[in-house]
Each structure stands twice: as structure tokens, then as C-alpha cells.
C-alpha positions, -999 to +999 in steps of 0.1 A: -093-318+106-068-291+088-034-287+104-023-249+113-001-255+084-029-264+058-050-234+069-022-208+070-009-227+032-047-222+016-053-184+036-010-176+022-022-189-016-052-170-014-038-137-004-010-140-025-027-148-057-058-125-050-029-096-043-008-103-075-039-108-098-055-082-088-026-055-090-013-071-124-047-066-144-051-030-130-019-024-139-025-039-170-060-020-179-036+012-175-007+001-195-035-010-224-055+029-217-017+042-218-014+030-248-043+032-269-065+061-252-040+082-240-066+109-236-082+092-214-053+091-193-051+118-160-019+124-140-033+107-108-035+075-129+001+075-123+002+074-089-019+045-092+006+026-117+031+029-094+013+021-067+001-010-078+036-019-090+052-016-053+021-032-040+030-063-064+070-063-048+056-061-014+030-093-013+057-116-031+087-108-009+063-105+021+041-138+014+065-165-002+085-167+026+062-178+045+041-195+021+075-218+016+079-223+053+041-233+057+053-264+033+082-276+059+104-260+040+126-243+069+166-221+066+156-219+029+174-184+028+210-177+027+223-145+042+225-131+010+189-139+000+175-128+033+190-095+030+175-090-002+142-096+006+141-081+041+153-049+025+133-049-006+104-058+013+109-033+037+113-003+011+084-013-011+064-007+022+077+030+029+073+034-005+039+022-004+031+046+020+045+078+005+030+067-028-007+063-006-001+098+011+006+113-024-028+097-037-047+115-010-029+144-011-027+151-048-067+147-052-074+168-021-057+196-040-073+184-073-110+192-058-101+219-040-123+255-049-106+282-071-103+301-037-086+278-019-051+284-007-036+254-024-053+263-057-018+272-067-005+237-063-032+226-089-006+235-118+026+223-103+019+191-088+011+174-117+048+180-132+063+169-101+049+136-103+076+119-111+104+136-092+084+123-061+080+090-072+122+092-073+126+107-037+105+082-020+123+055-040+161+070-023+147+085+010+136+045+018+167+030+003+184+052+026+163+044+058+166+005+054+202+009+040+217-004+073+193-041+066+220-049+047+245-056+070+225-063+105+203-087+084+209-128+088+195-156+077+179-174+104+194-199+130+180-221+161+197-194+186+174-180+211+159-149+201+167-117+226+153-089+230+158-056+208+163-080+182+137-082+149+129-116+141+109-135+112+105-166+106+132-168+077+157-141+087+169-121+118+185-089+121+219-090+155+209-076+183+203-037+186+225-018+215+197+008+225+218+037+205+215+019+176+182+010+178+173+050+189+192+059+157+175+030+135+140+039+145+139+076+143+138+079+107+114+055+103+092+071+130+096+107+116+087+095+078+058+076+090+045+106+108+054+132+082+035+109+058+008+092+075-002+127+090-005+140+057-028+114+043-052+117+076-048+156+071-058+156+033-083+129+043-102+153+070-096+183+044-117+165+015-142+151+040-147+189+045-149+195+015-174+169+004-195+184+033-201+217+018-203+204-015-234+183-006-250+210+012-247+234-017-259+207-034-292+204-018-300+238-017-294+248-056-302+211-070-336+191-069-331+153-045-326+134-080-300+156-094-279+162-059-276+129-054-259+119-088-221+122-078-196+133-104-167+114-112-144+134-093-164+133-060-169+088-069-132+093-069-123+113-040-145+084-022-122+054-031-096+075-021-110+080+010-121+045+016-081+032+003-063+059+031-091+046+058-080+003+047-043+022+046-044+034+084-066+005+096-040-021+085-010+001+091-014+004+127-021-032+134+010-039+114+025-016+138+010-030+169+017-066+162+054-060+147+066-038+180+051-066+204+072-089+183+103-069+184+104-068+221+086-100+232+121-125+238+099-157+226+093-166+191+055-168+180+052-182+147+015-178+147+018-145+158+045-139+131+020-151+102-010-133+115+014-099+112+027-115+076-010-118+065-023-082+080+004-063+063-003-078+034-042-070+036-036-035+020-016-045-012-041-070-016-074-050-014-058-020-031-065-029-066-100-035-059-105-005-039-089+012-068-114+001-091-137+008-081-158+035-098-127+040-122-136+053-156-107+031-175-124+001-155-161+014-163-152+015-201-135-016-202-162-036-186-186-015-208-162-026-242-168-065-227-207-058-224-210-048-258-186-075-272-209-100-255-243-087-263-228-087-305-216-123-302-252-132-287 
């Protein structure tokens, strides 16, 4: 029989190198469209670049820790390097959620109808881009700022409550002021943001509706239920914001029992390790799918195989 160890060391490798592979060759099918078919190239694809980039930070700084510790490997953090990765970590998270949010958000607006009252964000949002790629960036920087010096590297004292603890670093104990004041920015982005993505995700829902019911009324059954390639993409969006929220409040769940349960669970610390790191992993291949730079690579591969045949 596997130790817990093994099995948590195989299910650690397997996330982390699914994760990283996965996000490194969508990132580098853009890069290569980028590139060489620029054309081809929309502004949402940008969102997804970055995306996929912050997705990459947060499964290595989130994962090797504990992939290291699943070897015996235990205090293999200084202070220094704890507060690095704690804080990294933690921003490439918020980012990750304000860079998901935008996704939604940017193609609700994209699909919307010439009548809609957002049709006159259709113009501007595109140019903005990269202004709100900078402002999640520093609005997350300045939420986790105070990591930096309430972060530790781990020691054998007895956890206490109001205190976050992983299994490789520890922040001191919050007075319940502090812990008001550390929490409320977090809360109010998270609710600013993930609101917005369950609001944009209702709005295209709604959208999609009507769509297929004009669709059946003007359209024979074979042609209304060809979908164009904005409405294949508005449903990987839609099935990316629904992994987002899934996996985002069981983070949530697990990490506030954590916070204020006084006992250390290491199991229960690496089953909240492995489901935040569910999204960044499946991300990519959500992303993929039904992706036109994806589609005409795969197709460039077909034909290259069918000519050396």
C-alpha cells in the first residue's frame, strides 16, 4: 500500500505538470499566432495571455511547496523566501480573478446587440486592455502588501487562532482590528469582481437565450444549430467563470475553516493546496477549447501528417 505521502507526491506532480504544460503551450500557440498571423489575432486573446501567465505563477508558488514537503523535506523556507512566495502567490490569485472577471465581462459586451446599452463600451474597452491588466497588478500588490512583514517561516509553535497557517510559512497572530482591516479589502475586491463575472455570466446566458430562439424561428433545425464562433466562444467562457466560482468558493470554504480552526491539518491543508490549484490547471484546456488559433494549428499538424504519409 501507498503512503499518504506517495499519493499526495504522484496527485502534487500531476497537477503541477498538467498546470504548467498546459498554460505554457497555450501561451506558446499565442506568442507563435502573435507573431506570425497577427491578423488572426483579437483583443480578448490578450486577456487570455495574461491569464495563462498568472495562472503559471500561481501553480508553481502554490504546488512546490508542498510537493517538497510531500518528500520529508520540512522548514525548507527562510523568512525571506516564505514571504516571497506567500505574497506572490497570493497576488497572482487576485490577479487571477480580476483577469477571469475581465474575460467574462469583456465578451458579454463583445456579443452584446447594436441596441444594447453597453454597445458603447464595444469601442473603448479594447484600448483599455492593458491599463487594466496594470491596475489589477498594483490594487493586489497593495492588498497583500502587509504579507510582507506579518509573514514567517514556519516553526513547531502551536498554532492559535486568528492566525493563517500553511504548511511552510505562518503569518503572527492577527489582533481582531487588524484582522477587520486585513480582510476588508480582500472581501470588497472579491465581491466587486466575482459579482461582476456571475453578472456578465447571467447577462450572456440571456443573451444566448434569445439568440437561439430567433434562431429557430428564422433558421431551418440544421442551420440554427450550427453555432458561430463567437457564440462557441462565449460557451468556454461560460464554462471557465462556472470552474472559476466552483473552485473559488471551496478555496474559500476550506481556507476560513483553516484560519480559525486552532489545530493544524496537514491533510486538510493539501486538499485546499490541490483545489485552489484546480482552476489554473484546467484553465488552459477550457480555454482551448473551440479556439480558432488552436483549431488551425491542429488543422496545420493534420495536414503535415496526411503529406508525410
Amino acid at each position: 500500500m501507498f503512503s499518504s505521502d506517495v499519493i499526495w507526491r504522484i496527485l502534487f506532480l500531476f497537477l503541477l505538470w498538467t498546470g504548467f504544460m498546459g498554460n505554457s503551450l497555450l501561451f506558446m500557440l499565442y506568442m507563435y499566432i502573435f507573431l506570425s498571423q497577427n491578423q488572426l489575432t483579437k483583443p480578448i486573446d490578450l486577456i487570455c495571455v495574461h491569464l495563462t501567465l498568472v495562472n503559471v505563477l500561481a501553480i508553481m508558488l502554490r504546488l512546490i511547496p508542498y510537493l517538497v514537503s510531500s518528500f520529508g523535506v520540512r522548514h525548507f523556507l527562510d523568512n525571506v523566501a516564505c514571504k516571497a512566495t506567500l505574497f506572490t502567490y497570493r497576488v497572482t490569485w487576485g490577479v487571477s480573478i480580476c483577469s477571469t472577471a475581465l474575460l467574462s465581462t469583456f465578451q458579454a459586451i463583445t456579443i452584446s446587440p447594436r441596441n444594447s446599452n453597453w454597445v458603447w463600451l464595444k469601442s473603448k474597452i479594447s484600448t483599455c486592455i492593458y491599463p487594466f491588466f496594470l491596475s489589477f497588478w498594483i490594487l493586489n500588490i497593495l492588498i497583500y502588501v502587509d504579507l510582507i512583514r506579518i509573514a514567517e517561516a514556519h516553526h513547531n509553535s502551536t498554532p492559535v487562532t486568528f492566525e493563517y497557517v500553511t504548511h511552510y510559512c505562518q503569518t503572527k497572530q492577527f489582533e481582531h482590528h487588524h484582522l477587520t482591516a486585513y480582510t476588508t479589502p480582500i472581501i470588497i475586491r472579491d465581491l466587486l469582481f466575482v459579482v461582476l463575472m456571475m453578472w456578465s455570466s447571467v447577462y450572456t446566458v440571456n443573451l444566448l437565450y434569445k439568440h437561439h430562439e430567433r434562431s429557430q424561428h428564422l433558421h431551418s433545425s440544421n442551420l440554427s444549430s450550427q453555432s458561430s464562433p463567437e457564440i462557441k466562444a462565449t460557451h468556454t467562457i461560460l464554462l471557465l467563470v462556472s470552474c472559476f466560482i466552483l473552485f473559488y468558493f471551496s478555496d474559500n470554504f476550506f481556507t476560513y475553516y483553516l484560519f480559525h480552526k486552532p489545530e493544524k491539518n496537514l491533510q486538510l491543508e493539501r486538499m485546499t493546496a490541490m483545489i485552489s490549484s484546480c482552476y489554473p490547471t484546467i484553465c488552459p484546456f477550457v480555454l482551448m477549447k473551440n479556439n480558432i488559433i488552436v483549431s488551425k494549428w491542429t488543422s496545420s499538424l493534420s495536414r503535415m501528417r496526411i503529406i508525410f504519409s
